[in-house]
N, C-alpha and C positions, 0 to 999 in steps of 0.2 A: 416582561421583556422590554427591554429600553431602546434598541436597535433597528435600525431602518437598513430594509435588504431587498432585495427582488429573489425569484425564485425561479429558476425554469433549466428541468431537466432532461433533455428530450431522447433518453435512451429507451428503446422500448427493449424489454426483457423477455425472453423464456426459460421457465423456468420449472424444472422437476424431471421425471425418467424418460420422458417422451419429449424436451424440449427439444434434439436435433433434428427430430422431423421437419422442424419451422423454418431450418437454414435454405431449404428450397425455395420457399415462397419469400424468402425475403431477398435473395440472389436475383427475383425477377426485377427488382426494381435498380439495378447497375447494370453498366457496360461488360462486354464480354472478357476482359483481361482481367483475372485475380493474384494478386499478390499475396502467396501465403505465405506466412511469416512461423516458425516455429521453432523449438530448442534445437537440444544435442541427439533428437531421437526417441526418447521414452516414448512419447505419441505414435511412432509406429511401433514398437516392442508392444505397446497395450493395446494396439486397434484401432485409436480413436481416430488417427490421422488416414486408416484406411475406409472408415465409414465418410469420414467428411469429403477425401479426396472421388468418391462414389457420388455423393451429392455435385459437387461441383463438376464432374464430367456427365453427368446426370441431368444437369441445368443447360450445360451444351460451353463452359466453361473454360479457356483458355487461363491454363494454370502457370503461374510463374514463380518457382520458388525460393523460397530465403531462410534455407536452415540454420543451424548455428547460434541462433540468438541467446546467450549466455545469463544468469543467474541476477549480474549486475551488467547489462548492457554498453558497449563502451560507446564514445565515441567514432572512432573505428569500424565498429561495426554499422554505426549510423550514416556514417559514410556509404557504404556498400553497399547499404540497403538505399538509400540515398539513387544511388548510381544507378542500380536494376529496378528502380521503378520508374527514373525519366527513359532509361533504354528500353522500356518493351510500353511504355505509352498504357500504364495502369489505370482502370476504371474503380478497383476496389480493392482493400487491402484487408485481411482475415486474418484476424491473432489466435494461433489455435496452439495455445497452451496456459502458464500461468500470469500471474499481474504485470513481470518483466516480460515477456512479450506483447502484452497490452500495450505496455506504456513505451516499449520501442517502436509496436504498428504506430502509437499518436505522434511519434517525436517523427519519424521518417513522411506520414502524411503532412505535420506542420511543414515541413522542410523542402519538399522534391519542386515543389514550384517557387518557393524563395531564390530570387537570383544571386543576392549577397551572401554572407556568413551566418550558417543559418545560429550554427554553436554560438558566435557573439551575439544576434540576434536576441535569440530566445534562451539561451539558459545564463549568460552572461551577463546580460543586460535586464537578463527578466522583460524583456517586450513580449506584446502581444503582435500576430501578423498583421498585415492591413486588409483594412474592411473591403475591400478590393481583389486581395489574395488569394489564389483558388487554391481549397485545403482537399487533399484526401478525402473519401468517405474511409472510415475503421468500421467492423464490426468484428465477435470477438466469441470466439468458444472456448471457451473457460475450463482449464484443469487443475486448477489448486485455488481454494481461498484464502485471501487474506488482504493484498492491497486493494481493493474496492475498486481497482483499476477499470473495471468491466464499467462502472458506470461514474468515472468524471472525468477530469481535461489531463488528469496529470500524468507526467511525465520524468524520471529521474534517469539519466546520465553518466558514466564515469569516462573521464577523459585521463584514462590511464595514463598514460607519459608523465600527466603534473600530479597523480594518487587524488583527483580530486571530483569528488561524486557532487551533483547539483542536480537536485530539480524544477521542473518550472509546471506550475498551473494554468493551463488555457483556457479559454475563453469556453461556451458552452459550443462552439463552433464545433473543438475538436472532441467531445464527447463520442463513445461511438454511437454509430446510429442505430444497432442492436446487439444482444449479448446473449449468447446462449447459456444456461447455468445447470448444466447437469450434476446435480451431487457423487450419481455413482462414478464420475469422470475423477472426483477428487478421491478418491479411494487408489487411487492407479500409484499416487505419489508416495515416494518414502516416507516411514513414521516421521524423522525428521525433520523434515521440512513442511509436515503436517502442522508441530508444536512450532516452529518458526512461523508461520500462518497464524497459528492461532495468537501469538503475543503482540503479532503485527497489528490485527482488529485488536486486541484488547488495549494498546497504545494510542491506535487511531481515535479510539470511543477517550479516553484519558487525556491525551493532549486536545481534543474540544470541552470537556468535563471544567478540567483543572483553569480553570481562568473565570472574571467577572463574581461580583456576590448581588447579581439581579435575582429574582423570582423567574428562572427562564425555563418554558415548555421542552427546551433542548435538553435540558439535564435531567428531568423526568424520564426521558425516550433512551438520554445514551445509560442511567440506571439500570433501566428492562434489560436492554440489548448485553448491560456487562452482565448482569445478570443469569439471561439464557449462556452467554458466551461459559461462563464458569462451569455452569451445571452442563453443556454439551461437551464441554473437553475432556469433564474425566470421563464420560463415557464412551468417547472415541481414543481415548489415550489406551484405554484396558481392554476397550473394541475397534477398532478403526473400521470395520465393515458396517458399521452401524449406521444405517441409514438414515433415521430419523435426527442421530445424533451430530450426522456429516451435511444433511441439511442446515438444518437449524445453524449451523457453524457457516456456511457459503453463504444464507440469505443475513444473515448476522454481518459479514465481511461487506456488503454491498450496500447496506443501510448507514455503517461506520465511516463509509468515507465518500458518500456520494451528495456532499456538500450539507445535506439536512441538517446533521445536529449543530453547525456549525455557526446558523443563522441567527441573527442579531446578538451577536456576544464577538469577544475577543476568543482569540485561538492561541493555542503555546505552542509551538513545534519545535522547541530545541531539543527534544529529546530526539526527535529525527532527526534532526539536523547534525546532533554532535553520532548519532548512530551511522547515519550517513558516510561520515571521515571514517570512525573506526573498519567501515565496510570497505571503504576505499584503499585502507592500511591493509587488511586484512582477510579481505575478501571473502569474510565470512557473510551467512546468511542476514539478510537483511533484519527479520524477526529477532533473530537471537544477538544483535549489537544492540538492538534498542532494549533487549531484556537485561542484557550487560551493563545499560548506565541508568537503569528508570531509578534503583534503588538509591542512588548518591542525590541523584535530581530532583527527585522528588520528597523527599527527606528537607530540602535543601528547601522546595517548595510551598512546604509545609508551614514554615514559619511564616510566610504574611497571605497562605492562603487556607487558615485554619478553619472558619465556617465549613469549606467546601469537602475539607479532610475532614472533618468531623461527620459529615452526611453521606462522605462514601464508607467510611466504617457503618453507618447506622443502616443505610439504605440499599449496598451494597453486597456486605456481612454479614451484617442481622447482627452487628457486636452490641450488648446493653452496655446500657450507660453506667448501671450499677455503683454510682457515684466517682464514677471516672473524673478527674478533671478532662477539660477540651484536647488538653497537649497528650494525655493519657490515654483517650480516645483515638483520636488522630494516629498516634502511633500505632495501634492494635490494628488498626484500617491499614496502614504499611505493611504490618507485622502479618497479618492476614495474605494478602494480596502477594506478599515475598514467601511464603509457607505454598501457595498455590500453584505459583511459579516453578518451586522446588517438586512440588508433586507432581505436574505433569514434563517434571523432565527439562525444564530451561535453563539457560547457562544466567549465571548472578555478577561472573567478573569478567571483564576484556581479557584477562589473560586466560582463562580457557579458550578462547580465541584466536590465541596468537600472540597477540597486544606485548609491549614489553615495556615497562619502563621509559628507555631511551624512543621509545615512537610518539612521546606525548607532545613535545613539541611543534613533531609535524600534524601529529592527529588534529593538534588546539589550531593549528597554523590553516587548517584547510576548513574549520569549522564555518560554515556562514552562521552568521549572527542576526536571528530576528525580533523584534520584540516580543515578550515572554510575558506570558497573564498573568503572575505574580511576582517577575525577577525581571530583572534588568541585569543582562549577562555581561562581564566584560571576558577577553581571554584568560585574564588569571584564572576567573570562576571557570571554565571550561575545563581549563588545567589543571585547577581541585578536583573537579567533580569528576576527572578520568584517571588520578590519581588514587582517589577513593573507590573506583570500581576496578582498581587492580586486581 
């Protein structure tokens, strides 16, 4: 490892069949006004939102709620949420559904005590609050895995009116301060957006992987992790009741993006990034944009970050080398990984998505641009690379 990093992640977890008993004892330590934050409803249709709303009037809890929080979060709605939590004078804010309402509970705690713009602020500007700034507490009961949202800062956006989706990473500040993780909670969700979860962590673990040719402890960890990832999807793809197999996939999602593998190396995230735009065109599932451009990108990738393809076919795959050349190899690890994609069900082009042709301009037009652990992107390359996942 070559990299000099600090570490500290102060989310405490529960986790397995009996973790909501814990949301009690951790309620004692806030103020009496809770801010619930949750979708369009499935949480009360499955129960979960009538067990939790039990705990908190339970606790002796002043509930304030914010239903509605949508798939890709807008702006808009951050607004609103925004508004109803300086108007009833919130002590604590409870995300009880998936990673988008995670990361909307972080975006409206960054934000309700910023006097300025909170949008320019932070997602615009990429700033961090002031060390001064009183942030929310989040914590967070979990119904679907995939963004690892339950334990880090991040936060992503769409500010609908300009089609343009932005996220921003905060400080450990805005982590939440606890996370429930009940697996049988994530059996509630459609198949669908189970396999959009599941390509979400296999991307997360990938775009930290794919960067740096150090000896580093991180790509040992994110190996395992794609590893179990592979082996518990098809088991939940053919069973989704499977419990064993629906863990293994939620504590997988929470180790992929909860800053660890990340540490002392470079990170790629343009494949989020350009999945991002395509989500903001398209409105499609977050998982299945990124499953829609990984094959042009990473192909793409392949050519100046050949060591690191060659070892995720080997270590990975289990593909022999069997006198392979490296570029031979390398490809068989795509060629793999795209065959897996296809079996448990993923979309391969934008245009099962919606996507058309004439949307590439704006798709390219909204892309933010970060630096990339084996490319150096301009718009053209964007432009190919959504071209080629037509």
């Amino acid at each position: 490892m070559l990299g000099n990093f600090t570490y500290h992640n102060p989310t405490k977890l529960y986790f397995g069949d009996d973790s909501l008993k814990f949301l009690k004892d951790e309620l004692k330590n806030y103020g009496p006004v809770v801010l619930l934050n949750y979708g369009s409803g499935s949480v009360k249709r499955n129960g979960i939102y009538d067990q939790v709303v039990a705990i908190l009037k339970e606790a002796g809890k002043t509930i304030v709620e914010n239903p509605g929080v949508m798939s890709n979060p807008t702006l808009e709605k951050l607004n609103e949420g925004v508004k109803i939590a300086r108007e009833n004078q919130i002590d604590l804010i409870l995300a009880l559904g998936g990673g988008s309402v995670c990361d909307y509970s972080k975006a409206v705690a960054a934000s309700v005590y910023y006097e300025g713009d909170y949008w320019d602020k932070f997602w615009l500007r990429q700033e961090q609050p002031d060390e001064k700034q009183r942030l929310l507490p989040v914590g967070c009961v979990l119904t679907m895995a995939g963004t690892g949202s339950e334990m880090n800062a991040g936060t992503v956006i769409t500010d609908a009116e300009h089609t343009f989706k932005v996220g921003h990473v905060f400080d450990s500040r805005l982590m939440p301060k606890f996370s429930i993780l009940n697996p049988r909670f994530t059996m509630t969700v459609p198949q669908e957006q189970m396999k959009a979860g599941i390509y979400d962590i296999m991307n997360h673990i990938m775009e930290q992987y794919f960067s740096d040719f150090d000896d580093n402890t991180s790509d040992y960890l994110s190996e395992g992790l794609m590893r179990s990832l592979i082996h518990s999807s098809r088991i939940a793809v053919r069973n989704p009741q499977d419990y064993e197999a629906r863990s293994n996939i939620m504590w997988t999602a929470t180790w992929a993006l909860n800053t660890l593998l990340g540490l002392g190396k470079k990170e790629d995230w343009m494949v989020h990034m350009i999945g991002h735009s395509v989500g903001a065109w398209t409105h499609a599932p977050h998982g299945y944009t990124l499953a829609a451009v990984s094959m042009a990108y990473y192909r793409r990738a392949m050519k100046n970050g050949l060591p690191k393809f060659v070892r995720f076919a080997r270590n990975v795959w289990d593909i022999p080398a069997d006198g392979l050349s490296e570029e031979e190899l390398a490809e068989k690890g795509l060629q793999a990984l795209k065959d897996w994609m296809l079996e448990i069900g993923l979309p391969l082009t934008i245009t099962e998505l919606g996507a058309t042709p004439d949307m590439i301009p704006g798709i390219t037009g909204t892309t933010v641009v970060y630096p990339a652990g084996y490319l150096d992107l301009t718009k053209d390359d964007i432009a190919q690379i959504l071209k080629e996942s037509l």
